[in-house]
C-alpha positions in Angstrom: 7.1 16.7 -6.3 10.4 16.2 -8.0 11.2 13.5 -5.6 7.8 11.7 -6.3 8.2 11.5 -10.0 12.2 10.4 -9.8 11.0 7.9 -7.0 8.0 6.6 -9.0 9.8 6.2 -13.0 13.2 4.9 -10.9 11.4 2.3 -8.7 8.9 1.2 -11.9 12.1 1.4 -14.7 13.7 -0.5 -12.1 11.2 -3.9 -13.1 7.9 -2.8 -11.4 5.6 -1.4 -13.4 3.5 1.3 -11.9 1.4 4.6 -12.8 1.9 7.2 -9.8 -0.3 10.6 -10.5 -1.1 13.7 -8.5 -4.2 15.6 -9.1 -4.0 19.4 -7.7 -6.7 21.8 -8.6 -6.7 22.6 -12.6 -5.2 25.5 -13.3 -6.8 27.0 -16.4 -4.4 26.8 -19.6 -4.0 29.7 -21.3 -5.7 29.8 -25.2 -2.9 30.5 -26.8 0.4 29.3 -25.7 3.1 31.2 -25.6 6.3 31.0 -28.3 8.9 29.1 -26.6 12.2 30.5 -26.4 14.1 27.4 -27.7 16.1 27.6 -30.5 16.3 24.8 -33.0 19.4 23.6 -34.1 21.4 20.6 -33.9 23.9 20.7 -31.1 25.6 19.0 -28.5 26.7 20.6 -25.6 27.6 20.0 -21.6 25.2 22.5 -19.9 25.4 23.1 -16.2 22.2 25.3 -15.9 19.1 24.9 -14.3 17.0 21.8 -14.9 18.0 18.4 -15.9 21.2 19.8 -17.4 24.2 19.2 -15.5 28.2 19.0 -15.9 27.8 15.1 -16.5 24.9 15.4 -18.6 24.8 16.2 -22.3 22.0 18.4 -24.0 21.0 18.4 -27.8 18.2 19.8 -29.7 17.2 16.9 -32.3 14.5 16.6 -35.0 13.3 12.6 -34.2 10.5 11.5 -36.8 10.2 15.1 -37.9 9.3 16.2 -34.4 11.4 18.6 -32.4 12.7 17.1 -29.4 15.0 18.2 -26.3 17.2 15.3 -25.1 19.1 15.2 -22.0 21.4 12.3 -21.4 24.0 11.1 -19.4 27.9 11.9 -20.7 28.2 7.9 -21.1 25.3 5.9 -21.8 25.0 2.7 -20.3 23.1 -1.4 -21.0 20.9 0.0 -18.1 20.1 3.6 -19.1 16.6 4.4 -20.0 14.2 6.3 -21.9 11.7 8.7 -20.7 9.7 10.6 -23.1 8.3 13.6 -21.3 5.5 16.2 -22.8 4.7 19.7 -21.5 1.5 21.5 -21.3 -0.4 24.2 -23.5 -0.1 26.3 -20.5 3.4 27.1 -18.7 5.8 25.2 -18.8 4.3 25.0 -21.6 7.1 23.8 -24.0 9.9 21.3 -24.2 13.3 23.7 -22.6 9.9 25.0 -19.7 9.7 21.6 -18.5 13.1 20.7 -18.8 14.0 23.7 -16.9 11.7 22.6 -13.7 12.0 19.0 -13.5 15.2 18.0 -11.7 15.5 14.9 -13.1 19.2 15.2 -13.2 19.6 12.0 -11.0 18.4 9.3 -13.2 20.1 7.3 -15.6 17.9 7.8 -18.7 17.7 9.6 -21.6 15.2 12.4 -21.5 13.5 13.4 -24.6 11.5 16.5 -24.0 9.1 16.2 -26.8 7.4 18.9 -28.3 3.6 18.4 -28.4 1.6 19.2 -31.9 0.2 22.6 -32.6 1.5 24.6 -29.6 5.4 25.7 -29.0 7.8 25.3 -32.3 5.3 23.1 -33.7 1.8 26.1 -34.3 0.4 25.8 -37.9 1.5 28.2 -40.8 0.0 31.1 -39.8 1.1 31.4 -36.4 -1.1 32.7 -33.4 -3.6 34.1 -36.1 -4.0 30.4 -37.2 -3.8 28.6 -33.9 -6.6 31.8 -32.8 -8.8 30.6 -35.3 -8.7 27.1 -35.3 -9.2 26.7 -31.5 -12.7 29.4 -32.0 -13.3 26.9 -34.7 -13.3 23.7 -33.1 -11.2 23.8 -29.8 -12.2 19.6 -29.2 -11.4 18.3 -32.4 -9.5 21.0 -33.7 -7.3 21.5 -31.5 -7.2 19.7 -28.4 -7.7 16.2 -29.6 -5.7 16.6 -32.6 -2.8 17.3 -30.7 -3.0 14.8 -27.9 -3.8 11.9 -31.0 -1.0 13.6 -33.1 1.8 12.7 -30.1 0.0 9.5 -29.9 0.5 8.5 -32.9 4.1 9.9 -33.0 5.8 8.0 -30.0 6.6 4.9 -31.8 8.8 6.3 -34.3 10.6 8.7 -31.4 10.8 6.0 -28.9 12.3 3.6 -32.1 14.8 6.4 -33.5 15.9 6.9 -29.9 16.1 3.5 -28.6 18.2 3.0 -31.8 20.4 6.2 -31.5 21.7 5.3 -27.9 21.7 1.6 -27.9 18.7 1.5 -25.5 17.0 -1.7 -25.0 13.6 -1.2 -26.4 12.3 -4.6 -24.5 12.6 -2.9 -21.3 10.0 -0.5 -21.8 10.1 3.3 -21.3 8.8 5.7 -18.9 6.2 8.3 -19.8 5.5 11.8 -18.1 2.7 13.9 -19.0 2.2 17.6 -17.3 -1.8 19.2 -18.3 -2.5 18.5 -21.7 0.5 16.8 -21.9 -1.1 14.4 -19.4 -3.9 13.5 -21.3 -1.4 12.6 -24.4 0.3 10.7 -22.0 -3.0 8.7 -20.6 -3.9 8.4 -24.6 -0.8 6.4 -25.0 -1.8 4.0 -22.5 -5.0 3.4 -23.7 -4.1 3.0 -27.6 -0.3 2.8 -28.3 1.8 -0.2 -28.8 4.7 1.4 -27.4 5.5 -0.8 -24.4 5.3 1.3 -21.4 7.0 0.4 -17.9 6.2 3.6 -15.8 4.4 6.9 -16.0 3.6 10.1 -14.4 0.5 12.1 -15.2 0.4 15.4 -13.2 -2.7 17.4 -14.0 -4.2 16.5 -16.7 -7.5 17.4 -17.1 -9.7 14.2 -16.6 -12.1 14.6 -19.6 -12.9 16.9 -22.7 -15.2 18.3 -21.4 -13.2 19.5 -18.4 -10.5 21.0 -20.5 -13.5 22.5 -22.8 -14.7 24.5 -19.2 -11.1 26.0 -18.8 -10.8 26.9 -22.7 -14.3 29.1 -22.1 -12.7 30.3 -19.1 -9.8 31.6 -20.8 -11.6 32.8 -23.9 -14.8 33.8 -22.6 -16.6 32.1 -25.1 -19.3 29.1 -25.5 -18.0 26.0 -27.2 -20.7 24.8 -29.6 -21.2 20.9 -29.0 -21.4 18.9 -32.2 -22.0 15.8 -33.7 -17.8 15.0 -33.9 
C-alpha cells in the first residue's frame, strides 16, 4: 500500500495528474474518536522513529491558519520539493502523529502536513467527549460529519498558502492530497469545491456517500439516525 500511494503522488507531482484510490471493505469508525496523544507545541526536531520521520527529515508541530498541523520535511528543502496535505480518519489512525506514524512516506521530496481534521483529535468542541457525544446523537450528518469534512474544505487554502509561503514552495505546481476514511471524503470534497489547485491524490476508504457513513455511525452507536429536511 505504501508503495501505491508514494508511486501514485510521485508519478502525478512529477507533471501527470492522476487520482489513484483503493476501496477495501469499510471498517466501521468508532463514535467517538479517541484523544490523540500528540502534544502541541512548537518545535523542531530530527526524529528517527517510526513513520515519515527520519535522520534527514525534520518534524514540527505548527498551528497554520489556526489549525494544528504535523509537518514532516526534508532537512533542506529544495525548487522541486512538494506539498502534500494529508488527513486522517475519525477512526484509527485516527489523528495527525496515527497516520504519520503508518505512512512511510519517508522517500519523497515534499513537505508533509499532517493536518488535523475539525471536531475529532486536538480539535473536539468545548466540552470534550460529552460534547462531541451529544452533538453526533444530535445530528451525526450535519452536525458532525459534514461539518467537519466542509470545515477542512474550507480550511486548505489558507494551510496550503501559509505553507507554500513558509518553505518557498511553488504554489503553481499544485499539491498532492491524501485522504484515509472520513478523511477521504474531505479529501474528495476538495476536489469537487476547492480552488486549491490539486495535482495528485489518494483517497483510501472513504466511505462513498452519507448515507453509508450514516449505516456505520448506527452500527457503532446502536442507534437510528432520524432523516430530516437538512
Amino acid at each position: 500500500m505504501n508503495n501505491l500511494l508514494i508511486g501514485s503522488l510521485a508519478i502525478a507531482l512529477g507533471g501527470t495528474s492522476g487520482l489513484a484510490g483503493a476501496s477495501p471493505p469499510m471498517e466501521p469508525s468508532p463514535g467517538v474518536p479517541t484523544p490523540p496523544a500528540m502534544v502541541h507545541k512548537e518545535n523542531v526536531q530530527a526524529d528517527d522513529s517510526a513513520g515519515p520521520n527520519s535522520p534527514a527529515r525534520v518534524t514540527e508541530q505548527k498551528s497554520v491558519g489556526g489549525v494544528p498541523v504535523l509537518i514532516s520535511r526534508p532537512g533542506a528543502v529544495n525548487p522541486n520539493t512538494r506539498l502534500v496535505v494529508l488527513y486522517h480518519g475519525f477512526g484509527p489512525p485516527q489523528n495527525p502523529r496515527a497516520l504519520a506514524d503508518v505512512l512511510r512516506l519517508e522517500e519523497m521530496d515534499a513537505v508533509l502536513a499532517f493536518v488535523n481534521l475539525p471536531m475529532v483529535a486536538d480539535r473536539m468542541p468545548a466540552g470534550g467527549k460529552d460534547e462531541l457525544l451529544r452533538v453526533q446523537k444530535e445530528d451525526f450528518v450535519n452536525g458532525f460529519f459534514f461539518r467537519s469534512i466542509s470545515g477542512a474544505t474550507a480550511e486548505l487554502p489558507q494551510i496550503a498558502k501559509e505553507l507554500n509561503a513558509t518553505y518557498h514552495l511553488d504554489a503553481d505546481k499544485g499539491i498532492g492530497l491524501f485522504g484515509f476514511s472520513a478523511g477521504g471524503a474531505a479529501a474528495l470534497l476538495v476536489l469537487l469545491e476547492s480552488d486549491v489547485p490539486i495535482a495528485a491524490a489518494v483517497i483510501v476508504n472513504a466511505p462513498m456517500s452519507v448515507m453509508q457513513n450514516d449505516e456505520n455511525w448506527q452500527r457503532t452507536l446502536k442507534r437510528q439516525f432520524e432523516w430530516g429536511n437538512a
